[in-house]
C-alpha positions as CSV (number, residue, x, y, z in Angstrom):
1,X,13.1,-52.7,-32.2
2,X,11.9,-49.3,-31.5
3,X,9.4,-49.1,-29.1
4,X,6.4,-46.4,-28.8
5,X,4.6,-46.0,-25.8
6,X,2.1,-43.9,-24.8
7,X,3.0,-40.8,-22.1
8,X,0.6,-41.9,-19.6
9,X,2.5,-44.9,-19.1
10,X,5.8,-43.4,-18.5
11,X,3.9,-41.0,-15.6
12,X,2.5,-44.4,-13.9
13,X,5.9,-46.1,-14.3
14,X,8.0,-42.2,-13.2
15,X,5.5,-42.5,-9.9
16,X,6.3,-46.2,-9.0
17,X,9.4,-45.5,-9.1
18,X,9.1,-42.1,-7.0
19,X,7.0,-44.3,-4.8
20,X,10.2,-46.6,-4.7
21,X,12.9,-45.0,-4.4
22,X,12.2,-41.5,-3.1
23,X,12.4,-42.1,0.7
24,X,13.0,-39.3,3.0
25,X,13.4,-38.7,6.9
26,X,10.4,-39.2,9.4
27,X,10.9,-36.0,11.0
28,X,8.0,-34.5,13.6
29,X,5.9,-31.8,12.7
30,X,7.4,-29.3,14.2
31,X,11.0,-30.6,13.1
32,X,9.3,-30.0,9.4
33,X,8.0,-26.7,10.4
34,X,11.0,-25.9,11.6
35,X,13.3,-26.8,8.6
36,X,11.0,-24.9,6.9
37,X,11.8,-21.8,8.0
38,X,15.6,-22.2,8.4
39,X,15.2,-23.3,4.5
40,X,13.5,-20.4,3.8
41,X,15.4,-18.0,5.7
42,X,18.5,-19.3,3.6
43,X,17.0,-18.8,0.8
44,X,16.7,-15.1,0.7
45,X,12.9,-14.9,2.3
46,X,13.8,-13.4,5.2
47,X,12.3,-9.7,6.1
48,X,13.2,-9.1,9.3
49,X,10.4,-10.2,11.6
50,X,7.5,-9.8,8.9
51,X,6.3,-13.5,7.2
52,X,5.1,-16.2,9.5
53,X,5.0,-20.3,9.2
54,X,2.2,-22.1,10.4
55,X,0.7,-25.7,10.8
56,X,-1.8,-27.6,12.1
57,X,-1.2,-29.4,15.5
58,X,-2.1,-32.6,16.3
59,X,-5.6,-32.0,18.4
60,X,-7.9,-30.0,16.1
61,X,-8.3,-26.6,16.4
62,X,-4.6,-25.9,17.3
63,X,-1.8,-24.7,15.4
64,X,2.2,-24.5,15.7
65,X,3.4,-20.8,15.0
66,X,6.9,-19.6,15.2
67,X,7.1,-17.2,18.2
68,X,7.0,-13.6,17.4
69,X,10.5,-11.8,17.7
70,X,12.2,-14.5,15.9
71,X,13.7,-14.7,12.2
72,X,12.6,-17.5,10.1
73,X,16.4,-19.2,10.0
74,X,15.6,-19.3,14.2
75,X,12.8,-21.5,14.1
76,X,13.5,-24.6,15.9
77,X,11.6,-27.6,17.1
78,X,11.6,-26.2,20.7
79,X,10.9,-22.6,19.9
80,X,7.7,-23.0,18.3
81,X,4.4,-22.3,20.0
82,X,1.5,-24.4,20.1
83,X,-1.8,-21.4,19.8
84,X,-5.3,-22.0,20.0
85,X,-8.4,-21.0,17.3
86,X,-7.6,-17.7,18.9
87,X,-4.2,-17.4,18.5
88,X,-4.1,-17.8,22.7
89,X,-0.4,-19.5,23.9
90,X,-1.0,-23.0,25.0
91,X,2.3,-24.1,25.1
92,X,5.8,-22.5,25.4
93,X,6.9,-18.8,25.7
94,X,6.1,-15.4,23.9
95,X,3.3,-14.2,21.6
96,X,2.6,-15.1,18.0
97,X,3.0,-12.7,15.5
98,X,-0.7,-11.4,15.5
99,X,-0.8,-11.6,11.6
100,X,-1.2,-15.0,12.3
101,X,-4.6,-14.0,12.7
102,X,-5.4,-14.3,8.6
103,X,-4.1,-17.9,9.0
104,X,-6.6,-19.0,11.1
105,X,-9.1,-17.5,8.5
106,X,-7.7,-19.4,6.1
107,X,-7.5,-23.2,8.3
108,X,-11.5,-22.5,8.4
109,X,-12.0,-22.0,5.4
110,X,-9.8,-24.6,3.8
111,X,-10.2,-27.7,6.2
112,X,-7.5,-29.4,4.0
113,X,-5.0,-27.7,4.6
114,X,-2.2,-28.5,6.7
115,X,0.1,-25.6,6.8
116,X,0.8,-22.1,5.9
117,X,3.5,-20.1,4.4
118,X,3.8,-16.5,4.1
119,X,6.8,-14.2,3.4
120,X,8.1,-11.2,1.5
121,X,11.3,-12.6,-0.6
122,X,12.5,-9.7,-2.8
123,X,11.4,-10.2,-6.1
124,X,8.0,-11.3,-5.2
125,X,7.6,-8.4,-3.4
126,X,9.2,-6.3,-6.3
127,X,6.2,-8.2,-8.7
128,X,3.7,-7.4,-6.1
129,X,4.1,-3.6,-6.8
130,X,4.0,-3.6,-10.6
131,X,-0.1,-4.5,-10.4
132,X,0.2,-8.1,-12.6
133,X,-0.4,-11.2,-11.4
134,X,2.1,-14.1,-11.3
135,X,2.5,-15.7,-15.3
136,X,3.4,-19.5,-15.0
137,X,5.3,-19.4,-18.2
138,X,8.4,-22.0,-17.5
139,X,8.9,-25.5,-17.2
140,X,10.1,-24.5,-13.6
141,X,7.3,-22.5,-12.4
142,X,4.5,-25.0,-14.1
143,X,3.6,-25.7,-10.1
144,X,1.8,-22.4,-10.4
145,X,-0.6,-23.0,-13.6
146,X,-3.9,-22.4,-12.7
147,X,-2.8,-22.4,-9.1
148,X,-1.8,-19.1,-8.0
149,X,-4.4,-16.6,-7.0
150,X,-4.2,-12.9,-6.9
151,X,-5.2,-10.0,-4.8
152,X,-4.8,-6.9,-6.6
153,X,-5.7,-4.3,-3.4
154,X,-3.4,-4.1,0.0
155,X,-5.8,-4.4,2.5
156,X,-3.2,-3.6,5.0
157,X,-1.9,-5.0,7.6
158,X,-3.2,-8.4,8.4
159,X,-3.7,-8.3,12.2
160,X,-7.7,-8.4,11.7
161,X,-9.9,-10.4,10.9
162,X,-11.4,-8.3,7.7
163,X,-7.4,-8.8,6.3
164,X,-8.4,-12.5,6.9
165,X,-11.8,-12.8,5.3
166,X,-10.2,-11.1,1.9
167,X,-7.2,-13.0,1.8
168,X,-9.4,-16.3,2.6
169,X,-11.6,-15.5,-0.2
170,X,-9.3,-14.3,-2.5
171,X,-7.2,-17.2,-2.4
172,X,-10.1,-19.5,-3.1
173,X,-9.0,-23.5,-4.4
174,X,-5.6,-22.4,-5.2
175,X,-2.3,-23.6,-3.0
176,X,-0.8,-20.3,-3.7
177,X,-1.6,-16.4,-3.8
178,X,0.3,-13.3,-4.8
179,X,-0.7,-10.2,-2.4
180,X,-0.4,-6.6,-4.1
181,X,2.4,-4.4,-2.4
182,X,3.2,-7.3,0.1
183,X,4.4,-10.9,-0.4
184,X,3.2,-14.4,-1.5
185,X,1.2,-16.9,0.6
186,X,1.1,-21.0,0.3
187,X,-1.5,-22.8,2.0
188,X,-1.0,-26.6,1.3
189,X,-1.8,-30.2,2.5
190,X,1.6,-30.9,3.7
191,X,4.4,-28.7,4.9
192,X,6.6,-29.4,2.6
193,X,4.6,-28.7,-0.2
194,X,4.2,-25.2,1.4
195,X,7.8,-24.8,1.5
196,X,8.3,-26.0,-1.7
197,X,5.6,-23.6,-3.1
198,X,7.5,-20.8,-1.6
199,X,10.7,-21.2,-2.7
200,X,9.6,-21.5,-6.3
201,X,6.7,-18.7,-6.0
202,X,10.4,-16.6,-5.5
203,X,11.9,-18.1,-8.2
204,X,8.9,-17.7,-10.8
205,X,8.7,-13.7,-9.4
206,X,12.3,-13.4,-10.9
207,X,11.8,-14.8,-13.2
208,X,9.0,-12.7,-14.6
209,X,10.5,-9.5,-13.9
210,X,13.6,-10.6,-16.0
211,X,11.3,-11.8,-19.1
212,X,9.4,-8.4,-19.0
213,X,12.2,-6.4,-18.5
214,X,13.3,-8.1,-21.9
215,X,9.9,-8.4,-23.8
216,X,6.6,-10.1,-23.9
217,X,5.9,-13.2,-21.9
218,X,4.6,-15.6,-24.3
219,X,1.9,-17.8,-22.8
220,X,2.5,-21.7,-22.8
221,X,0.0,-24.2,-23.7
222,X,-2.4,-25.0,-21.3
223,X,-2.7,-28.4,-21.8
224,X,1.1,-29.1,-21.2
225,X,1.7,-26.5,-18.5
226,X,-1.5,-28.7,-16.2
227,X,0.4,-31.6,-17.3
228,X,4.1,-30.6,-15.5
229,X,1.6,-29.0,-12.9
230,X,0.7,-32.3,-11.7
231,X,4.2,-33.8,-12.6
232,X,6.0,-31.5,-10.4
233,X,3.7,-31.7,-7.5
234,X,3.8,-35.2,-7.3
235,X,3.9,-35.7,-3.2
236,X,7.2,-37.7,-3.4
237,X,8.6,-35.2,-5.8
238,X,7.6,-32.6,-3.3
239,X,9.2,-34.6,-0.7
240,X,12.5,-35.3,-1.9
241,X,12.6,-31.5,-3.1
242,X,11.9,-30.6,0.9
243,X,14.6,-32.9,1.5
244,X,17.0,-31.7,-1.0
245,X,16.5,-28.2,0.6
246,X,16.8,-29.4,3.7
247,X,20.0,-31.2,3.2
248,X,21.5,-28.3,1.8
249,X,20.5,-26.1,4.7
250,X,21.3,-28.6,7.8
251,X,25.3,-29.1,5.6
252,X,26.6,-26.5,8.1
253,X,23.9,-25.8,10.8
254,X,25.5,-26.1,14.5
255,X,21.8,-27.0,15.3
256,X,22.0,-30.3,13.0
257,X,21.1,-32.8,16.3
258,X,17.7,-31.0,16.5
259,X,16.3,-32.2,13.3
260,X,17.5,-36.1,13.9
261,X,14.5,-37.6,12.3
262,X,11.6,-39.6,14.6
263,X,12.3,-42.9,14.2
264,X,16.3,-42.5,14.3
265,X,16.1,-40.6,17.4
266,X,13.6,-43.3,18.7
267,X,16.0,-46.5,18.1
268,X,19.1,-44.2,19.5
269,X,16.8,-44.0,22.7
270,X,16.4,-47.6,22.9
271,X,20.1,-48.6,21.9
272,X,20.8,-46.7,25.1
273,X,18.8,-47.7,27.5
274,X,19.6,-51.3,26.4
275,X,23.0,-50.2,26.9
276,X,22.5,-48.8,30.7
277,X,20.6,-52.1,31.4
């Protein structure tokens, strides 16, 4: 007997399962932020030292940057720095990158967020020049319907705080933002969403510039594309896509044991000292 079901129900039953099933590492916050940018870095977003990762720290008002001088593949757990409101060194050793600054703008305006991604990947960068904004027109770039905000005008450098106010404002209630002559910016709840958001921005940049370079970019439905919007950001979806990316990038990292998640490193700890009792 054939049997019809409404679509709704196969979303609730697609999440339960999610909810089930997708289970992923309990890694630290700066092991995420971390990954991030080694994930990142392998995946062609690298720009010599231009782009910076961000997230919020555990006490309020403070943030874990990656120190200034490094490449994103070099972030690690222990190279991080912990900055104030002001971007002032609290813990460990160097400077941030001062475009940090625009971050900060953005954490007070957008209390939700958790973290920060901004980088110049090539074909973003190549769309960023061309004076359109970013056209969520695929099944794969759906994340970005209605959800990807635009800034037509360099302001310049960020390393003030007038780069931060537009960019803040510009961005507005959107995860994601494409910056005119200079990259693309996520600013999410989680980190992984913000890694996840970047990869794809990159991904949706090509591509564009492929589709125009062949002809008109036809427009999807609306109704469908919010539909795979919320579908694809799904936060287990999102975390089993970090993971994915992750697993991929830590396959041949030397640096594997600094990503040994929380909890695994926590009952390895114990199993010893048990051991040398």
């Amino acid at each position: 007997m054939k049997i019809v079901r409404n679509k709704s129900e196969y979303h609730k039953q697609t999440a339960e399962r999610m909810e089930k099933h997708f289970v992923v590492p309990q890694w630290s916050v700066r092991q995420k932020l971390a990954l991030a940018g080694r994930i990142l870095g392998i995946e062609g977003h690298d720009s010599g030292l231009a782009g910076q990762l961000s997230a919020r720290a555990e006490r309020p008002g403070t943030y874990y940057m990656l120190r200034f001088g490094l490449g994103l593949e070099e972030a690690s757990p222990d190279n991080l720095l912990l900055v104030d409101d002001d971007l002032n060194v609290l813990e460990g050793d160097g400077m941030p990158n001062p475009s940090n600054r625009f971050h900060l703008w953005i954490y007070r305006a957008k209390p939700q967020v958790r973290s920060i991604m901004h980088t110049h990947p090539p074909h973003v960068s190549a769309l960023s020049m061309v004076g359109v904004p970013l056209a969520a027109a695929h099944m794969d770039t759906s994340l970005f319907h209605d959800d990807c905000a635009w800034l037509p005008e360099w302001p310049g450098t960020p390393i003030g705080d007038e780069e931060g106010r537009l960019i803040s404002e510009a961005i507005g209630d959107k995860r994601a933002i494409l910056l005119a002559h200079h990259g693309q910016l996520a600013a999410c709840v989680t980190i992984e969403e913000a890694a996840v958001l970047s990869i794809f921005i990159e991904r949706a940049a090509k591509l564009q510039l492929m589709a125009m370079s062949a002809g008109t970019i036809k427009a999807v439905d609306p109704t469908l594309a919010k539909e795979a919007h919320d579908y694809r950001l799904k936060e287990r979806a999102i975390g089993a896509t970090f993971y994915y990316y992750a697993r991929r990038t830590l396959r041949y990292d030397p640096d594997v044991a600094l990503f040994e998640p929380v909890a695994a490193a926590t009952a390895n700890t114990q199993r010893q000292q048990m051991t040398s009792g």
